[in-house]
C-alpha positions in Angstrom: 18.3 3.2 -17.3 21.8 3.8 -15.6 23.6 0.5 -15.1 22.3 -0.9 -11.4 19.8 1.3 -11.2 16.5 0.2 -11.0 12.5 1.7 -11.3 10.3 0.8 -8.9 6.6 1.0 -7.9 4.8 1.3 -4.4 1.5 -0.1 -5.4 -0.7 1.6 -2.3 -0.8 4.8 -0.1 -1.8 3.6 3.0 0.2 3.2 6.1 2.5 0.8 5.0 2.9 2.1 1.4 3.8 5.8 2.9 6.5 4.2 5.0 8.1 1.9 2.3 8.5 5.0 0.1 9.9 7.0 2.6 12.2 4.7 3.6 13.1 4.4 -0.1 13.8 8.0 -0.6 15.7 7.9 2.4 17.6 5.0 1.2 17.4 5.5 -2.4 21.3 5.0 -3.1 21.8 2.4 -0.7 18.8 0.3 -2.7 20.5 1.1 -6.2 17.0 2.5 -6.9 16.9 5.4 -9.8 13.2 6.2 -9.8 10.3 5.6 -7.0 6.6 5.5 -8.4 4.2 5.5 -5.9 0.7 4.9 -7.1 -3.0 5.3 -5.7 -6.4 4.1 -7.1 -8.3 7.3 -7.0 -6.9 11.2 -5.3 -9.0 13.9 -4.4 -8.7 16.5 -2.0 -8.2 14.9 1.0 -5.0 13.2 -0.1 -3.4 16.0 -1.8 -1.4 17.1 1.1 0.5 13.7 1.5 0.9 13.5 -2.2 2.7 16.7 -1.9 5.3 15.2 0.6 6.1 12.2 -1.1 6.4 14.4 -4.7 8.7 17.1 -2.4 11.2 13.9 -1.6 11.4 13.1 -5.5 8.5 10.4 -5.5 6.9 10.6 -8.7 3.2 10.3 -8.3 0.9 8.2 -10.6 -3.1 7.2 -10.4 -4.7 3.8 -11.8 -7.1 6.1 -13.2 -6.4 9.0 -15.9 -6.8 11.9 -13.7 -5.4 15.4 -13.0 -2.3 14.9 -15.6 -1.0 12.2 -13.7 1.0 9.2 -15.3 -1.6 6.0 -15.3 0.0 3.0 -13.8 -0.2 1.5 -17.2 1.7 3.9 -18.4 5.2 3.1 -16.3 4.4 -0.9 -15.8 6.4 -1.9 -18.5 9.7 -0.1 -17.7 9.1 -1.3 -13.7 11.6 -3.2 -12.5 10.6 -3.9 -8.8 6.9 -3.8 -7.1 5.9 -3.1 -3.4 2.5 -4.0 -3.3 1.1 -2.4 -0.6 -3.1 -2.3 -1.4 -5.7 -3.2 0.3 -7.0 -6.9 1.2 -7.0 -9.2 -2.2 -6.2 -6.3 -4.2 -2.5 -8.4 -4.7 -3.4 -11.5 -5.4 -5.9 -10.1 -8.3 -2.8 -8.1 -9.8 -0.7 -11.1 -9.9 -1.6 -12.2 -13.2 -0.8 -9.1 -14.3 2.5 -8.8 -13.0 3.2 -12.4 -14.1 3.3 -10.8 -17.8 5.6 -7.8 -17.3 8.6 -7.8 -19.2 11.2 -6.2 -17.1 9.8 -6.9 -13.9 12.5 -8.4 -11.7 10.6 -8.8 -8.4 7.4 -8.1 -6.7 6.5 -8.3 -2.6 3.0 -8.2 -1.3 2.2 -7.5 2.5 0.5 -10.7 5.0 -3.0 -10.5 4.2 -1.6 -11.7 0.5 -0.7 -15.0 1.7 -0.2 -17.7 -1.7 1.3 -14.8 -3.6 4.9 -16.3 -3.2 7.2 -18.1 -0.5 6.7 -16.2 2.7 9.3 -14.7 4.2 10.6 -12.7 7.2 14.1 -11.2 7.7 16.3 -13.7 9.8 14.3 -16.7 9.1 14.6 -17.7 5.3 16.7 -14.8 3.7 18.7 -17.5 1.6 15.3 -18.7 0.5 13.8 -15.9 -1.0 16.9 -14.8 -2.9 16.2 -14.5 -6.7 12.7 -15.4 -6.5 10.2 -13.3 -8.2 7.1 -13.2 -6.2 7.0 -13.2 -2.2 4.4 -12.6 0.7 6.1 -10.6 3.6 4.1 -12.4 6.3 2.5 -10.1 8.6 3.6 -8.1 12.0 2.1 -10.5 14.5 3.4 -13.4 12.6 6.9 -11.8 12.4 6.2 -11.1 16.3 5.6 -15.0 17.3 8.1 -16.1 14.7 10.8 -14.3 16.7 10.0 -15.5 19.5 10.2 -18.8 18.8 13.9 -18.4 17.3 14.8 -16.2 20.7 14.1 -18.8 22.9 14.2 -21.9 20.6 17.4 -21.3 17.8 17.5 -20.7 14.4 16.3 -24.0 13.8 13.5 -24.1 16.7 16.1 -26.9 17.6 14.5 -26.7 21.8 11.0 -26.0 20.7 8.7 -28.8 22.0 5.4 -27.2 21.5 4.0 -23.5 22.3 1.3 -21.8 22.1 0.3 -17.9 21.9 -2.5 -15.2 22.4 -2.5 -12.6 19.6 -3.6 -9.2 21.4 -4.3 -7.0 18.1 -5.4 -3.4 18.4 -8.7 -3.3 15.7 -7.1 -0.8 13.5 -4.6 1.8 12.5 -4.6 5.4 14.1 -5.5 7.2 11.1 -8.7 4.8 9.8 -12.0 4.5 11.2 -13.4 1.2 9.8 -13.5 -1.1 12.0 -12.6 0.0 15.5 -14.4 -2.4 17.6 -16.7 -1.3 21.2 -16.0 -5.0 23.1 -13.3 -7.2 22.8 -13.7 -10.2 19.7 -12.1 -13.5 19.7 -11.4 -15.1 16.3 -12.2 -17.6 14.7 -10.1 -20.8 14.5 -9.4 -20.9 11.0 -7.4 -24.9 11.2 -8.6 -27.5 13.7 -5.1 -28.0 15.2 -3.0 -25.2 14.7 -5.7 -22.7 15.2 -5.6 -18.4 14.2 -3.5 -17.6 11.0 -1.2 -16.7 13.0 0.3 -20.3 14.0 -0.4 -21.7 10.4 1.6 -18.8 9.0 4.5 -19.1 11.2 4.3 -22.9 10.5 4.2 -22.1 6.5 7.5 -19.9 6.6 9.6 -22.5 8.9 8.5 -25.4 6.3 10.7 -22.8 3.5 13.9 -23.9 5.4 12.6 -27.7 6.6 12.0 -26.6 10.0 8.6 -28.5 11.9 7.3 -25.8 13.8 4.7 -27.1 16.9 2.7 -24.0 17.5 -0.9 -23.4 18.6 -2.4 -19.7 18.3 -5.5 -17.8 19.4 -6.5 -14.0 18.7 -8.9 -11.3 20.1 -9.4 -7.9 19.4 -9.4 -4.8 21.3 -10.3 -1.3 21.3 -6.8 -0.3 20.6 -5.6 2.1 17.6 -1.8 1.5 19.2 -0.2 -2.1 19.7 -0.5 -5.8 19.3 0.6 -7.6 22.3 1.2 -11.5 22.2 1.2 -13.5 25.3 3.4 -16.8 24.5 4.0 -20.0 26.6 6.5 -22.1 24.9 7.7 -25.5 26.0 11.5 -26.4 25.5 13.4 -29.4 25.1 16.0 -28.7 27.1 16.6 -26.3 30.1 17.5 -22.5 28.8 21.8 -22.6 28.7 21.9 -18.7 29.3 19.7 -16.2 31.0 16.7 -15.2 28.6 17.9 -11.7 28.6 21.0 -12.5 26.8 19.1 -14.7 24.3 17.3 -11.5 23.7 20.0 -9.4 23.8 21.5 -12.0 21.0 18.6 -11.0 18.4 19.5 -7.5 17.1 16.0 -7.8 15.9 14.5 -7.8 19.2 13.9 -5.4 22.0 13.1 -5.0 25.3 11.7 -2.8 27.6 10.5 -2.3 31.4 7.6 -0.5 30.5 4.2 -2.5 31.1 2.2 0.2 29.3 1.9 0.1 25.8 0.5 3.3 24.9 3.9 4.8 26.7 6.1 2.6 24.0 3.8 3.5 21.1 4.4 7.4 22.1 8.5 6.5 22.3 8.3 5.5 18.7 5.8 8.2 17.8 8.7 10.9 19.0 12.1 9.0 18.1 11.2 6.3 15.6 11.6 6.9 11.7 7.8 8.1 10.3 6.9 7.4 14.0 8.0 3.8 14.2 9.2 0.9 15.5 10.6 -1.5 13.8 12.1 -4.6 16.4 9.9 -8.1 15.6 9.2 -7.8 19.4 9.3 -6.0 22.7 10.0 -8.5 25.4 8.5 -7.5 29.0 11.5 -8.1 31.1 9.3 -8.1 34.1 6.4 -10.5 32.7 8.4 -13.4 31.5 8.5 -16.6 34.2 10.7 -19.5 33.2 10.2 -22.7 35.0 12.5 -25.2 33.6 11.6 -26.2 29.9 8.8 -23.7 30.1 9.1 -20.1 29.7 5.8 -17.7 29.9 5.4 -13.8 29.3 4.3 -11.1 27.2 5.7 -9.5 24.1 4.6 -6.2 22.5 4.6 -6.2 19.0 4.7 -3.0 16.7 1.9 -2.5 13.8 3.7 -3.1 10.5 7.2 -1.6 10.7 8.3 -5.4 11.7 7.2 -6.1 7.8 8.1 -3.5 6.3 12.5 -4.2 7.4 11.3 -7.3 6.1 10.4 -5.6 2.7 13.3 -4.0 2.2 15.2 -7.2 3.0 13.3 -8.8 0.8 13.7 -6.2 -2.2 17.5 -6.4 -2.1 17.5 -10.2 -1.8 15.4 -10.8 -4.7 17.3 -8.2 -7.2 20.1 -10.4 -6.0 22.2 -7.2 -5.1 25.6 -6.9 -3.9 26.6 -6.2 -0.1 23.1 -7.0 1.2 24.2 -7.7 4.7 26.0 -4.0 4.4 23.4 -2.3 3.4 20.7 -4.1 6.0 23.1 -3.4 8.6 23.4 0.1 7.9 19.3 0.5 8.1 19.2 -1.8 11.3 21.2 0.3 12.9 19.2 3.3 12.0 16.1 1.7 12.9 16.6 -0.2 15.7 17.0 0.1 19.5 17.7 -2.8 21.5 15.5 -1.0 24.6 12.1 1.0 24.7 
């Protein structure tokens, strides 16, 4: 291994373990990374031509199954420094005790349906937290979405956050699946009796990593949407906004905003101009949907699919190697990624 140089594995090539690996090879010198595994559980015909891209970028490609002269995951675990785990649901949580016993494995990040596979985390909220720990849960993209809105409007700290509460909007499922794309509109379940969806207990879970009580009440329905999540948020302040709620957004380089009340318009303006067809921001703030009424302010958000989580991966890849310049390097890919408007 060349000195700071690392191997790493994408465990998963779905929509979020495509993207991480591209973003990788992209970023491959900026990450100190020497060689990028990506691995799948079975290939066949269908998924040749995407194996083909990645393996044209300098991905090497290898199969948890001995298969068409492939290198078995087995095979490179031991020399793996640094795992994405990007599989499907449960699929992390059951390699965990696996990775627990590799010998050079530094770090390891599994996506938000993972949740108990390490501290959560999100990029902006608990960076110092996560820093040197092995095994983290990137909490997911409509968690990330609420989260930031909450530190928008409420500080760092949610130090003016009295209570609030949100409606998770989800689209059913990604553009490229056909699973479970729904006919009607679904309403979930209340998973806890006070804070409701996973949504609020999950934002709760990653402000407890840096002390923070988070009030927060959440609900969720699904809709026949391949595109965006949308989140409609009523949070109650403390204290009367100081500044304009534009220049609070504007104050999050994380955030976005837009005009647009149309989401399938925003989801084509990251389809042509975002990296793999992305957008990363935590949010999209409606400028013209937000009221605010003294300590109360109202409106709707638009939150991408996973390219909120997936900064957040990267973040938390460089934070856990405990490399140098990590504010360098994320500000170099921010300002790739980024836009403060759609």
């Amino acid at each position: 291994m060349e000195s700071g140089k690392f191997d790493v594995l994408v465990n998963g090539m779905g929509n979020i373990g495509t993207t991480i690996a591209n973003l990788i090879l992209t970023y491959q010198k900026d990450l100190q990374i020497n060689q990028l595994y990506v691995a799948k559980r079975s290939f066949n015909q269908w998924n040749k031509v995407e194996r083909d891209f990645l393996v044209e970028q300098g991905a090497i490609i290898c199969s948890h199954q001995q298969q068409n002269n492939l290198l078995t995951v087995a095979e490179i675990l031991p020399s793996i420094h640094y795992i994405f785990e990007a599989t499907a649901n449960g699929v992390g949580m059951s390699n965990k005790p696996n990775y627990e016993q590799l010998p050079n494995l530094k770090g390891t990040s599994a996506q938000g349906s993972e949740k108990g596979f390490g501290l959560p985390f999100m990029t902006g909220v608990n960076d110092a937290a996560i820093r040197g720990q092995k095994f983290v849960n990137i909490v997911s993209c409509n968690t990330h979405g609420t989260a930031a809105l909450l530190k928008t409007f409420c500080g760092n700290q949610l130090e003016n956050l009295k209570q609030a509460d949100v409606v998770v909007v989800r689209r059913s499922e990604d553009l490229g699946n056909h699973e479970r794309l729904v006919t009607a509109n679904v309403v979930a379940r209340h998973l806890d009796e006070q804070a409701g969806t996973h949504h609020s207990v999950d934002v709760i879970d990653l402000y407890k990593t840096v002390g923070c009580p988070c009030a927060l009440t959440s609900s969720d329905i699904t809709t026949p949407s391949q595109l965006m999540h949308s989140v409609r948020f009523n949070i109650e302040l403390k204290y009367e906004l100081e500044r304009p709620f534009q220049a609070l957004i504007t104050n999050q380089a994380l955030m976005a905003r837009t005009s647009k009340f149309d989401s399938n318009v925003i989801f084509e303006l990251g389809r042509r101009y975002g990296f793999n067809g992305r957008i990363f921001s935590h949010a999209i703030i409606i400028d013209g949907n937000v009221l605010v009424e003294k300590k109360r302010i109202k409106g709707w958000a638009f939150v991408p699919q996973e390219g909120n989580s997936i900064l957040s991966t990267l973040h938390a890849y460089l934070l856990q190697m405990e490399l140098p310049n990590v504010e360098n390097t994320m500000a170099k890919i921010k300002a790739d990624l980024l836009r403060d408007e759609w």
